[in-house]
ZAGUMAR-663823 format. One record per residue (C-alpha): residue in three letters; x, y, z. Coordinates in nm, 4 decimals, padded with zeros to 6 digits. Example, Ala and Ser with C-alpha at 12.3 -4.5 7.8 and 13.67 -1.06 7.14 Angstrom:
BEGIN
VOLUM   res         c1         c2         c3
VOLUM   ala    01.2300   -00.4500    00.7800
VOLUM   ser    01.3670   -00.1060    00.7140
//
This chain:
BEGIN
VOLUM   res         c1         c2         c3
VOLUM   unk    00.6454    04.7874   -00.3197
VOLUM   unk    00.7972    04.5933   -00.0265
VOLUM   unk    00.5305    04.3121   -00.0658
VOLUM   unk    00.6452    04.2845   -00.4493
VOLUM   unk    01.0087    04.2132   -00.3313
VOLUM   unk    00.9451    03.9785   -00.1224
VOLUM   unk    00.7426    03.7609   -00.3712
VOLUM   unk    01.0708    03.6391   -00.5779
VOLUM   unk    01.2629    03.5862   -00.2455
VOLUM   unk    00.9915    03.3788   -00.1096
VOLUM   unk    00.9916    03.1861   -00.4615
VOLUM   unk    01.3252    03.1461   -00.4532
VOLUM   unk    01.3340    03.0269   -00.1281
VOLUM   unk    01.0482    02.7858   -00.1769
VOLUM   unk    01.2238    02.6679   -00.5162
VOLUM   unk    01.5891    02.6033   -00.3552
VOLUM   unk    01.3730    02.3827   -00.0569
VOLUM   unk    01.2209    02.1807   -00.3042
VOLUM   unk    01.5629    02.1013   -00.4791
VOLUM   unk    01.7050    02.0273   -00.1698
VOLUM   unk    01.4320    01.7692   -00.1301
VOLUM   unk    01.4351    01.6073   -00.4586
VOLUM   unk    01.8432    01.6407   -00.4179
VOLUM   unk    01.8209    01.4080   -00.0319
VOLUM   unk    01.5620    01.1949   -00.1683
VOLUM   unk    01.7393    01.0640   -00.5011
VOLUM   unk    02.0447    01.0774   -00.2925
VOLUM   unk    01.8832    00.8529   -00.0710
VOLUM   unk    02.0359    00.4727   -00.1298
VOLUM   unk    01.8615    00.1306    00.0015
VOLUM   unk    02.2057    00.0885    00.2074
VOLUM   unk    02.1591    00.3363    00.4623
VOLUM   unk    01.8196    00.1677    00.6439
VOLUM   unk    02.0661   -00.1059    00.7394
VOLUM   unk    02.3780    00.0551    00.7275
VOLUM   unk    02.4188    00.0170    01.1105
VOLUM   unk    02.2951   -00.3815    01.1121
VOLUM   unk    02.5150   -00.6814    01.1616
VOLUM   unk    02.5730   -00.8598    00.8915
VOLUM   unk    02.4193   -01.2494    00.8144
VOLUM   unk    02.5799   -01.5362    00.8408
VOLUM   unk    02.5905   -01.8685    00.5643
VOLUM   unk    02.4054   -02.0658    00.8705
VOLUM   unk    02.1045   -01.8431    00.9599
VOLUM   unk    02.0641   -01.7423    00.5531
VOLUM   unk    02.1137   -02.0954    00.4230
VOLUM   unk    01.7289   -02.1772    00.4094
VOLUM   unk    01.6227   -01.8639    00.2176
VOLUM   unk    01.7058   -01.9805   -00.1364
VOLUM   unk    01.4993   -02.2750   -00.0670
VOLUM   unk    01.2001   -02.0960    00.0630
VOLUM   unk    01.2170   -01.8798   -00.2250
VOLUM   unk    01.1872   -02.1997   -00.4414
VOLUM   unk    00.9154   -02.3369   -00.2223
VOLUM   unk    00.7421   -02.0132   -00.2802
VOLUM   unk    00.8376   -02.0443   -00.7070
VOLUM   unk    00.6909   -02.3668   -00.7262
VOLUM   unk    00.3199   -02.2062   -00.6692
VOLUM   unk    00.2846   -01.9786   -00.9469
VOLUM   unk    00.3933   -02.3626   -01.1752
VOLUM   unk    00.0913   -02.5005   -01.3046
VOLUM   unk    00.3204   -02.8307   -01.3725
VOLUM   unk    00.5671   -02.9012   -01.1491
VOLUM   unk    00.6736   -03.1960   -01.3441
VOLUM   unk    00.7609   -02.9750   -01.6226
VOLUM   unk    00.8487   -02.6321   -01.4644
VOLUM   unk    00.8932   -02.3300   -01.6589
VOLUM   unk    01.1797   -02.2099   -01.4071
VOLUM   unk    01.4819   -02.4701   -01.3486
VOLUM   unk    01.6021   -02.5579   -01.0168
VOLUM   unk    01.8299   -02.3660   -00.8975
VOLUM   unk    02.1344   -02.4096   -00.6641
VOLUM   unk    01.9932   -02.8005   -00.6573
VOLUM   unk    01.6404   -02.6755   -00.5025
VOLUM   unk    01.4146   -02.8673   -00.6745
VOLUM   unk    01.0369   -02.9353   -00.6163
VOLUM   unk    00.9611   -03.3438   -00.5348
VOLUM   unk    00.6112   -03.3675   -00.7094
VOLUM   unk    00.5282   -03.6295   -00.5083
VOLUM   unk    00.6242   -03.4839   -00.1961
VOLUM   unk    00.3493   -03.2586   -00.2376
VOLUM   unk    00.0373   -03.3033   -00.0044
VOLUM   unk   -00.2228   -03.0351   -00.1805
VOLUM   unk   -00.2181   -02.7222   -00.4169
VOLUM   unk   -00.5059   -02.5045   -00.4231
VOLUM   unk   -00.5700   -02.2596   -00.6994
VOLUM   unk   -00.8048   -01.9707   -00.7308
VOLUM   unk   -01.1209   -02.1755   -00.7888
VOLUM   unk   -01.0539   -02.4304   -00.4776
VOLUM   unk   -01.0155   -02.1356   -00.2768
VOLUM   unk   -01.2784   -01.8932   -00.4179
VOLUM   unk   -01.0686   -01.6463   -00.4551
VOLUM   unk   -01.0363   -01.5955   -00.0510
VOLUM   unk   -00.7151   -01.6529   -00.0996
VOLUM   unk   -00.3705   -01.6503   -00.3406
VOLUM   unk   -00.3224   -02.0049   -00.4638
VOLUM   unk   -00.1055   -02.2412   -00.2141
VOLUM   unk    00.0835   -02.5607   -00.1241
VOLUM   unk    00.1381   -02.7901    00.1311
VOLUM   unk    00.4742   -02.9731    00.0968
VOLUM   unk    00.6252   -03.2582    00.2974
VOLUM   unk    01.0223   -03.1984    00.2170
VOLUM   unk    01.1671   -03.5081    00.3777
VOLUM   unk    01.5603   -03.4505    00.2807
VOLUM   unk    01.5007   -03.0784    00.4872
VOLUM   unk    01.2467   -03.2591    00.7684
VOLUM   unk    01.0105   -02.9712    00.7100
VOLUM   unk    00.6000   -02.9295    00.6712
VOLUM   unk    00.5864   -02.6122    00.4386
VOLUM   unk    00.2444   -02.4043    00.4053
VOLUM   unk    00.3663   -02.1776    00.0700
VOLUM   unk    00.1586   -01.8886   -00.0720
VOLUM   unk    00.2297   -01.6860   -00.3535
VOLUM   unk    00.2012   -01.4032   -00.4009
VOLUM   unk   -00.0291   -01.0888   -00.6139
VOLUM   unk   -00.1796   -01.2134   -00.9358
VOLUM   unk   -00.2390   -00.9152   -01.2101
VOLUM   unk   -00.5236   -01.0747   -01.3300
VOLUM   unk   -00.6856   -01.1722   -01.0628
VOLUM   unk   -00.9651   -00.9059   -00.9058
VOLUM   unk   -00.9831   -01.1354   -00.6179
VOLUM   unk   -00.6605   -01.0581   -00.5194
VOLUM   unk   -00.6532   -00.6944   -00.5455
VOLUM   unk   -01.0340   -00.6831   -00.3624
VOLUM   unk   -00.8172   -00.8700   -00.0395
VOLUM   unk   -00.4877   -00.6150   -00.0495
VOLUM   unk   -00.7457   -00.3180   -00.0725
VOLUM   unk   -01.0002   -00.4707    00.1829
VOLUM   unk   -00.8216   -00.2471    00.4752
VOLUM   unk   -00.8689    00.0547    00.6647
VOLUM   unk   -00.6483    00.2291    00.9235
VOLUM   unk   -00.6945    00.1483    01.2273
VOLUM   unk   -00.9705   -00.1485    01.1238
VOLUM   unk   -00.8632   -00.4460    01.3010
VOLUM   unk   -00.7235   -00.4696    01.6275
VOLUM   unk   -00.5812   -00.8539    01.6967
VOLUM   unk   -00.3240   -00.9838    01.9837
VOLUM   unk   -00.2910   -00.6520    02.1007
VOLUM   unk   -00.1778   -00.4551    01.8133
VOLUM   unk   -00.3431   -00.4031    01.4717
VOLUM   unk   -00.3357   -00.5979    01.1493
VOLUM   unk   -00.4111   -00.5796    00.7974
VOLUM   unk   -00.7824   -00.7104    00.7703
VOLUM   unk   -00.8454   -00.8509    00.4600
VOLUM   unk   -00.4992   -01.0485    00.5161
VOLUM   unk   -00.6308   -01.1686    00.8194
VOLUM   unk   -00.9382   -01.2726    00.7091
VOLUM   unk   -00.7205   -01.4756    00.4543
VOLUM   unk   -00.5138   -01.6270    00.7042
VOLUM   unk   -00.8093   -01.7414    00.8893
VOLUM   unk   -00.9528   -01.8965    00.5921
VOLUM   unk   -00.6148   -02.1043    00.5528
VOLUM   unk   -00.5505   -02.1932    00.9349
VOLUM   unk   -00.9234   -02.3480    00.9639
VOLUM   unk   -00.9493   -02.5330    00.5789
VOLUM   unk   -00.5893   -02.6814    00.6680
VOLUM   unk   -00.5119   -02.7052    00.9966
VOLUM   unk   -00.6308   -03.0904    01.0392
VOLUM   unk   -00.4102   -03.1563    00.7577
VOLUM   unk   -00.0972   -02.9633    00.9185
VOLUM   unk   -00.1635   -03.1664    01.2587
VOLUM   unk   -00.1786   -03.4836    01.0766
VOLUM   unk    00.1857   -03.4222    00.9380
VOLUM   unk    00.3479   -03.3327    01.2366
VOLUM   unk    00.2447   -03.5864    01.4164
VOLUM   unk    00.3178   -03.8212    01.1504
VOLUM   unk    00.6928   -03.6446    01.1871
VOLUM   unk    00.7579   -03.5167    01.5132
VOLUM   unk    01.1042   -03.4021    01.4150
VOLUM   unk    01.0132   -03.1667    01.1776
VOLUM   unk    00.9824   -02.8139    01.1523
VOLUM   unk    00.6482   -02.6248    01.0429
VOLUM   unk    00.7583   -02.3326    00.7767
VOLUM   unk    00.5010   -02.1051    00.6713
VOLUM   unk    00.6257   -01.8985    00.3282
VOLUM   unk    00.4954   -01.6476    00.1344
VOLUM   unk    00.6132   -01.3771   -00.1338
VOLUM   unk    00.4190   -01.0230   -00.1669
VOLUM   unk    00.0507   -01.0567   -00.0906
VOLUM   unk    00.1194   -01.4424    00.0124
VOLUM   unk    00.4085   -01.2669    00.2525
VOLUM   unk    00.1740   -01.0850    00.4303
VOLUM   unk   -00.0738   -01.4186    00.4698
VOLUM   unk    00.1723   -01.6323    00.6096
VOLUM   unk    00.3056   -01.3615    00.8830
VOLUM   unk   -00.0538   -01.3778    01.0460
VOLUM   unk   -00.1275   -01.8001    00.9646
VOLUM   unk    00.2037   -01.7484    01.1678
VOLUM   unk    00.0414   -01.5679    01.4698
VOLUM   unk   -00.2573   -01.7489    01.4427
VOLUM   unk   -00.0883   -02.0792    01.4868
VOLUM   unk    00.1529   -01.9235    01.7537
VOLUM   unk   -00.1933   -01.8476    01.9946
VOLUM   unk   -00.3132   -02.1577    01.8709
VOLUM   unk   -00.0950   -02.4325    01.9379
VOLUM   unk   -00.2843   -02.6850    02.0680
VOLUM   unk   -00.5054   -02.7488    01.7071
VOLUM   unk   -00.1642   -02.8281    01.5668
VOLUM   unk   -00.1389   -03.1123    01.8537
VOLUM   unk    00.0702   -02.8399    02.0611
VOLUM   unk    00.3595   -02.8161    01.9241
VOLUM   unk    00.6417   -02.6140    02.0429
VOLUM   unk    00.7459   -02.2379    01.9631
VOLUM   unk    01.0750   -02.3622    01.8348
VOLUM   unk    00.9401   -02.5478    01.5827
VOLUM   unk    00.7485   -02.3006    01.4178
VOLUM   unk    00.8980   -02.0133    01.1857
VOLUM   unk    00.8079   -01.7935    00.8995
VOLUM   unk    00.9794   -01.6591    00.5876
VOLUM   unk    00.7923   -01.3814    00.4237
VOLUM   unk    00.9189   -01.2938    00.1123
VOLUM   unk    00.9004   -00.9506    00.0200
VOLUM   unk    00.6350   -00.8621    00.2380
VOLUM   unk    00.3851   -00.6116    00.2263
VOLUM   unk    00.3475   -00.4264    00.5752
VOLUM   unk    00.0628   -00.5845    00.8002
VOLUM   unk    00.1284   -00.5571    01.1475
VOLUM   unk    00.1610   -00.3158    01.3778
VOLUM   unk    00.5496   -00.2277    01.4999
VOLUM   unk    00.4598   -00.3862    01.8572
VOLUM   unk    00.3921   -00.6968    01.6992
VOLUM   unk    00.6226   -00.6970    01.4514
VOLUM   unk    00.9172   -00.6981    01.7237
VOLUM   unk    00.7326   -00.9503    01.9583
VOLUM   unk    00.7149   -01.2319    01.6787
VOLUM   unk    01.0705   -01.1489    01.5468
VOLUM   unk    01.2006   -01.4409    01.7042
VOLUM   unk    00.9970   -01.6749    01.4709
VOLUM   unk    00.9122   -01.4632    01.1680
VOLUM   unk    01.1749   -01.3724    00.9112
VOLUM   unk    01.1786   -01.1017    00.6264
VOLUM   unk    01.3441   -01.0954    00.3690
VOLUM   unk    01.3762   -00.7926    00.1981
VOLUM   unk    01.5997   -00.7486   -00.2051
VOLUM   unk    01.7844   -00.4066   -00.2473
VOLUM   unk    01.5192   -00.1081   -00.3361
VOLUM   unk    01.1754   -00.3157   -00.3064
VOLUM   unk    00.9381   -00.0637   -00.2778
VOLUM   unk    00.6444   -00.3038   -00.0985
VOLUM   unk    00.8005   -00.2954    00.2123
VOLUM   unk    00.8719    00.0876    00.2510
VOLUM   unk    00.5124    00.1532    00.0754
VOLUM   unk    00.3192    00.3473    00.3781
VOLUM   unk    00.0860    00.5288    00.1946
VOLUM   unk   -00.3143    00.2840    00.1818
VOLUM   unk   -00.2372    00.0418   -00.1068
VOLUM   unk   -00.6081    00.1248   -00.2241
VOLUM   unk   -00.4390    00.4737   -00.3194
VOLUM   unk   -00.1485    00.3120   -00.5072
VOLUM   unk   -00.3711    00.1393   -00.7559
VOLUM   unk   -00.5966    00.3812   -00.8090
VOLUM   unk   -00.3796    00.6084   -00.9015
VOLUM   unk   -00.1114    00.3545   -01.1125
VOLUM   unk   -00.2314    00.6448   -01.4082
VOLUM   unk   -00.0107    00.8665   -01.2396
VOLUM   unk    00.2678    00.6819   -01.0440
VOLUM   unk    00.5212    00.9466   -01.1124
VOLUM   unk    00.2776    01.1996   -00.9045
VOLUM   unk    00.1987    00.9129   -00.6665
VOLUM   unk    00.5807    00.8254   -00.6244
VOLUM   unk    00.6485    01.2173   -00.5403
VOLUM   unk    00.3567    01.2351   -00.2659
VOLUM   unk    00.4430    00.9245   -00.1011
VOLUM   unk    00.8370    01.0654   -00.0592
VOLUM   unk    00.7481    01.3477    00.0616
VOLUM   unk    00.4399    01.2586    00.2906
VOLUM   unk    00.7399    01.0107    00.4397
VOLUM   unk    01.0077    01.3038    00.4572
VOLUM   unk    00.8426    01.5759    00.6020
VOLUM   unk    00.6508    01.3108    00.9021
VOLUM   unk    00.8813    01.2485    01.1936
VOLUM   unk    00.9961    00.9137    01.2430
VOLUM   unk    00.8700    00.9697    01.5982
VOLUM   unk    00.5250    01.0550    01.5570
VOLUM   unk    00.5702    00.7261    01.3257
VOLUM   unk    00.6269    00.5255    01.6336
VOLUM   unk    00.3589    00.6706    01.8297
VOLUM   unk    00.1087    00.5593    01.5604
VOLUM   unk    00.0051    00.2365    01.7244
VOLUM   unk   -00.2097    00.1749    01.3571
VOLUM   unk    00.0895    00.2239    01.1260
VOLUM   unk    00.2064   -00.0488    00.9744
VOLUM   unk    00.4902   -00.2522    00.9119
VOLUM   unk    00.6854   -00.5400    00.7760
VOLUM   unk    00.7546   -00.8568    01.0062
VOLUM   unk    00.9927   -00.9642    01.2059
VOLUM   unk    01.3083   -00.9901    01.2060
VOLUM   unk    01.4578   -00.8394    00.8495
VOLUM   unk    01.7487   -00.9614    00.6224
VOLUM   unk    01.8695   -00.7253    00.3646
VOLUM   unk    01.9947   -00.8012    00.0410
VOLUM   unk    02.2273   -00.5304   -00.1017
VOLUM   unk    02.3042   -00.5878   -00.4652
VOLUM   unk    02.4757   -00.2247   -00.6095
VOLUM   unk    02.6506    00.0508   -00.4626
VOLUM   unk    02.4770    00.4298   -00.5383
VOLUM   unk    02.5833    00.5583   -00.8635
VOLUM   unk    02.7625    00.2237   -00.9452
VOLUM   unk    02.6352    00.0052   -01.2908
VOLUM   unk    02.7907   -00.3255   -01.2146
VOLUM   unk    02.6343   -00.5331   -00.9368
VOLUM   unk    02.8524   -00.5916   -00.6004
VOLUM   unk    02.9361   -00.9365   -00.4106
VOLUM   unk    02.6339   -00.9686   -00.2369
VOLUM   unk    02.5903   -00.8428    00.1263
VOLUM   unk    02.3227   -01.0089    00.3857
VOLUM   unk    02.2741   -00.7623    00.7358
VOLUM   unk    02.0213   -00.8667    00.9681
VOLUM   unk    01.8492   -00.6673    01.2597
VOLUM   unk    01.5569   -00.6812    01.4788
VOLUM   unk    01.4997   -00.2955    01.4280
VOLUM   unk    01.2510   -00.0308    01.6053
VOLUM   unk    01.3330    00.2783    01.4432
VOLUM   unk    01.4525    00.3168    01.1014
VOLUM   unk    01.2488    00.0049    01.0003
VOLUM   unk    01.2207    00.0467    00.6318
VOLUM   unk    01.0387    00.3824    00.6315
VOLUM   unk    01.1784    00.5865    00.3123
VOLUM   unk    01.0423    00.4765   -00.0409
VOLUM   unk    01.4046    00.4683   -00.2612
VOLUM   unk    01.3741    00.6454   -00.5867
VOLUM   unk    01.5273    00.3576   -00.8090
VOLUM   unk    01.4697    00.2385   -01.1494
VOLUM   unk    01.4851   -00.1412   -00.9750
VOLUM   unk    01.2346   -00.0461   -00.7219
VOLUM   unk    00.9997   -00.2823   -00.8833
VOLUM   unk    01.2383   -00.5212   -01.0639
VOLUM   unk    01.3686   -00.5904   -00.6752
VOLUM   unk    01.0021   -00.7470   -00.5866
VOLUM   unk    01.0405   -01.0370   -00.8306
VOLUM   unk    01.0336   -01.3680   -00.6923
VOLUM   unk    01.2637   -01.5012   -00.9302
VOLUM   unk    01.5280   -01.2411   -00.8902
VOLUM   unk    01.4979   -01.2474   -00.5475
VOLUM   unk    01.5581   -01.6267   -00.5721
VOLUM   unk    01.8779   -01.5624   -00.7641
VOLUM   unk    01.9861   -01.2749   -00.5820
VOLUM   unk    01.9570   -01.4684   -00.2921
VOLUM   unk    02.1493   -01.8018   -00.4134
VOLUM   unk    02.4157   -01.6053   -00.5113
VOLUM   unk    02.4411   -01.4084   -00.1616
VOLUM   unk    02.4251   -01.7573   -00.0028
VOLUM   unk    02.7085   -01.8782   -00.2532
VOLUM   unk    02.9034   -01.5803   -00.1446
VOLUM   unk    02.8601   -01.6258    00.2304
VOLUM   unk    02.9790   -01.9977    00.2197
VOLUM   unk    03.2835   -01.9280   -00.0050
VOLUM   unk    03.4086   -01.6752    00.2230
VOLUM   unk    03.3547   -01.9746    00.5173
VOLUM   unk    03.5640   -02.2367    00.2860
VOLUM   unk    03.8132   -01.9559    00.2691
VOLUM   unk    03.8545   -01.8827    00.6367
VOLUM   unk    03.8813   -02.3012    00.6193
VOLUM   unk    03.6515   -02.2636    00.9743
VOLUM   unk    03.6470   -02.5937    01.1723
VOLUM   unk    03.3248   -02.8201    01.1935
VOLUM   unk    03.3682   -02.7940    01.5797
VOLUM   unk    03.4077   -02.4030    01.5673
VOLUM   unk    03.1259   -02.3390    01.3116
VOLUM   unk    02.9163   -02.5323    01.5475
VOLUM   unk    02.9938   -02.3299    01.8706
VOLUM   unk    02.9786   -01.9894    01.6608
VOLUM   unk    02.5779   -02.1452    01.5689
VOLUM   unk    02.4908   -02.1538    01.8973
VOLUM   unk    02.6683   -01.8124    01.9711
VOLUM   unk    02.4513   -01.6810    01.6949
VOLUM   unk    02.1331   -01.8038    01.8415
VOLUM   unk    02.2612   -01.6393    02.1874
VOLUM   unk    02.3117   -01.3131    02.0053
VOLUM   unk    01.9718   -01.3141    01.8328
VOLUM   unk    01.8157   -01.3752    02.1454
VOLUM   unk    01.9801   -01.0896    02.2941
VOLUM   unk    01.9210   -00.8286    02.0288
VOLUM   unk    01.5317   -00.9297    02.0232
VOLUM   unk    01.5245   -00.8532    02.3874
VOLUM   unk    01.6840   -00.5089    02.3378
VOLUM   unk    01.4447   -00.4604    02.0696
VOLUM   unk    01.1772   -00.4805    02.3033
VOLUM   unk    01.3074   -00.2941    02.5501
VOLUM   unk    01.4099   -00.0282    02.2930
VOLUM   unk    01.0109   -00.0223    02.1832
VOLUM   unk    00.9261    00.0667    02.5425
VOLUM   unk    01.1980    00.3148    02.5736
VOLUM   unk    01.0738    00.5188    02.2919
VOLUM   unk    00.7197    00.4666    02.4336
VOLUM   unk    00.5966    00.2646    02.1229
VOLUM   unk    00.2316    00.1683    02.2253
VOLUM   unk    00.1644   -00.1330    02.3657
VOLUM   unk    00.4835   -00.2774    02.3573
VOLUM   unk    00.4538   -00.3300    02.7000
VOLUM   unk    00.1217   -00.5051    02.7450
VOLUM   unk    00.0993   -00.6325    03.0943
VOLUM   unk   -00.1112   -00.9032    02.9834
VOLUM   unk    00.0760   -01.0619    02.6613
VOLUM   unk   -00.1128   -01.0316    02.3769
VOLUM   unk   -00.4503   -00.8278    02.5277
VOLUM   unk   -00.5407   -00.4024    02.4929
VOLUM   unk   -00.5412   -00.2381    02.8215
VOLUM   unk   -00.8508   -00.0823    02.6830
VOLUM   unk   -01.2359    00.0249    02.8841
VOLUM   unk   -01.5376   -00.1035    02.6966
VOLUM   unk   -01.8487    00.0897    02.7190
VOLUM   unk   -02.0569   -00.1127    02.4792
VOLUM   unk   -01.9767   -00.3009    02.1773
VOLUM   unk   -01.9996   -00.0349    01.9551
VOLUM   unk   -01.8291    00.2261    02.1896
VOLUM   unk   -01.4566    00.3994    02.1509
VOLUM   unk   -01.2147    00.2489    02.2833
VOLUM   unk   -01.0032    00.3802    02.5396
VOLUM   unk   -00.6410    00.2375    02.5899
VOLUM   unk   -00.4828    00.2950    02.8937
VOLUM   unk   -00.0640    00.3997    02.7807
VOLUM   unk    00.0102    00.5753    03.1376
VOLUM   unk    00.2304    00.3048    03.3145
VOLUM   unk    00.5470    00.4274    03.4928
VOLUM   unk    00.8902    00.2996    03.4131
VOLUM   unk    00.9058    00.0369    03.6784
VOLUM   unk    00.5598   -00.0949    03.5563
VOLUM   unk    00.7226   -00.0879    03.1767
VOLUM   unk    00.9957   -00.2796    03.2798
VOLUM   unk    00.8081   -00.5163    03.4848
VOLUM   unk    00.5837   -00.5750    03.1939
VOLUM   unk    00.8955   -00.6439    02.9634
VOLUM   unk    01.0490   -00.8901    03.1862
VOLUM   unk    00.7122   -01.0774    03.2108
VOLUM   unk    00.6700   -01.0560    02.8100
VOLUM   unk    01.0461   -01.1886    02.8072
VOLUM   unk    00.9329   -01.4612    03.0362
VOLUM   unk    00.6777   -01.5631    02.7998
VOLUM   unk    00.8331   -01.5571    02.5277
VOLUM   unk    01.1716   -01.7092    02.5927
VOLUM   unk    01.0528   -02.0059    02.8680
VOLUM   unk    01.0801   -02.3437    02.6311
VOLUM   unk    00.7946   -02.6101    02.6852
VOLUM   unk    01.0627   -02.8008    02.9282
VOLUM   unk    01.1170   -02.5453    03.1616
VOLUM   unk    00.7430   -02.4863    03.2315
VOLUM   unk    00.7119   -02.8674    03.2434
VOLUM   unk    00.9912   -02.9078    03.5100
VOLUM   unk    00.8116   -02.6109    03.6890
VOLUM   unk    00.4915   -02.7713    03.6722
VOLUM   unk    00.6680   -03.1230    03.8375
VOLUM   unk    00.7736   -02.9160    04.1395
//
């Protein structure tokens, strides 16, 4: 008789547990990832509308009569483009791309757009993963992404030289939305580690806006390379926070309710730290910008707010329960979401009537700060033991091979002093400019 009374209180308990559950999770608002982040300035957000444009002018099959109008004055020179592959130049190895030489902006852009529906090619590359598959500069990457970015780096790299040596003044942007998001963020690695087939140009030089992204890199890279690769990220986009294998998602796109309620709560109930100790988990790039939209439980959309972070923990980790969660991955709302944020951010500097001379100092100020919050991000990586964060040997595994086919072993057991050693020297790396290892080599 006892065990019959306890089956309705266990029920009941079990029943009240899952409405808590469902109760925190549509609770749950995009705001509070980045709640806690500084917020972006007109300066450092000014090029994103643009990109976003780039990006646009892909999916046009004639740019000389686009379907979408310029907006905020960001039009598409026809003739300033130098190629645009579809899916038959490329063979479907990758999404369909441009090269364009923007003069007025002195910049060599690689854009890549990003899934096509109809395209199995494109679905066979998101899907052509495993955890855990590729290990690459001393963390792990998506593979089939990588394969892609490979097949872009050696079909155009001759071509990307050419350009910059034709312009020495300009910057190399690599942009891509979704799927062509993910593609950029490793062309952008690959032609970080190799430099000198782009006639060696300099770290500075280089950057990357990914759009959207899907996650691709492991949370050890994605902190190391947030000093040159950007994310931008709309509202409730669910690509970004999607952690469960993508190969799941579409195979089960007959269910997505079902799929949506597994996902939340395989994310709730894991602990964020056992999430960091993953070193095969994935993650989206860089350094992040947030675009809030709408207030929780609010139908009229908000002045725009920007906030920026180079974050460890709390990096985009909870799917949002929205009814925009998909609307918010749009390239075209993402473009206008982002103008009008921009807009926003440069009234309220016409406002405060800033001086040229001031707004110039406070750029360089912000470039000091960034540099100083993407050291703390690395040393906050170490501090919570994130693995191989603190490579001696920048960009290599500590790892023993027994054979080509063997396990690998990777050695995590450094002391503090070691750690922090390591982080200074990874600092070192990254931070020295071409001129000061020129004026050391002259001594």
């Amino acid at each position: 008789m006892s065990v019959a009374c306890c089956i309705p209180v266990v029920e009941c308990v079990s029943c009240l547990a899952c409405i808590r559950w469902v109760w925190k999770k549509f609770m749950y608002a995009a705001g509070r990832e980045s709640e806690n982040w500084g917020l972006a300035t007109a300066s450092e957000f000014i090029p994103v509308p643009r990109i976003c444009r780039y990006i646009l002018s892909v999916y046009e099959d004639d740019l000389r009569n686009p379907l979408w109008a310029p907006l905020g004055g960001y039009g598409i020179e026809p003739d300033w483009i130098i190629l645009k592959k579809d899916h038959g130049d490329t063979q479907g190895r990758v999404s369909p791309y441009m090269i364009y030489l923007d003069h007025e902006n002195r910049d060599v852009v690689v854009a890549i757009r990003g899934l096509d529906l109809a395209k199995e090619s494109d679905f066979l590359l998101l899907l052509d993963n495993k955890l855990g598959q590729t290990k690459y500069d001393g963390g792990y990457v998506h593979h089939g992404l990588l394969n892609a970015a490979q097949y872009v780096f050696e079909e155009e790299c001759d071509i990307i030289r050419e350009l910059l040596e034709r312009n020495p003044e300009y910057t190399l942007t690599f942009a891509g939305h979704s799927l062509g998001a993910g593609v950029v963020t490793l062309l952008t690695i690959l032609a970080l580690k190799n430099r000198e087939k782009l006639g060696n140009i300099d770290r500075k030089r280089i950057r990357c806006f990914a759009i959207a992204p899907t996650r691709c890199i492991s949370l050890n890279l994605a902190v190391r390379y947030a000093d040159v690769i950007n994310s931008v990220v709309l509202q409730d986009d669910f690509l970004p926070r999607t952690t469960v294998a993508l190969e799941n998602v579409y195979k089960s796109l007959f269910c997505f309710p079902c799929l949506m309620c597994i996902m939340c709560l395989k994310d709730t109930c894991t602990l964020e730290e056992k999430m960091l100790q993953d070193p095969r988990r994935l993650y989206a790039p860089g350094r992040l910008y947030h675009i809030i939209v709408r207030k929780p439980f609010r139908f009229k959309k908000i002045s725009p707010v920007v906030k920026t972070a180079v974050p460890v923990d709390g990096r985009f980790e909870h799917l949002v329960l929205s009814c925009n969660l998909t609307s918010d991955h749009a390239i075209i709302w993402i473009l206008k979401e982002s103008q009008r944020a921009l807009d926003s951010l440069l009234e309220s500097e016409r406002i405060m009537d800033i001086p040229v001379a001031q707004r110039m100092e406070r750029q360089a100020s912000l470039a000091k700060e960034h540099k100083e919050e993407y050291r703390a991000a690395i040393k906050r990586a170490i501090a919570l033991d994130v693995p191989l964060a603190y490579s001696p040997s920048y960009g290599t595994f500590q790892e023993m091979e027994k054979g080509e086919n063997s396990t690998r072993t990777q050695d995590f057991s450094l002391t503090s002093s070691e750690r922090q050693e390591s982080s200074d020297n990874l600092a070192r790396v990254i931070f020295d400019t071409d001129e000061s290892r020129k004026s050391r080599l002259e001594k």
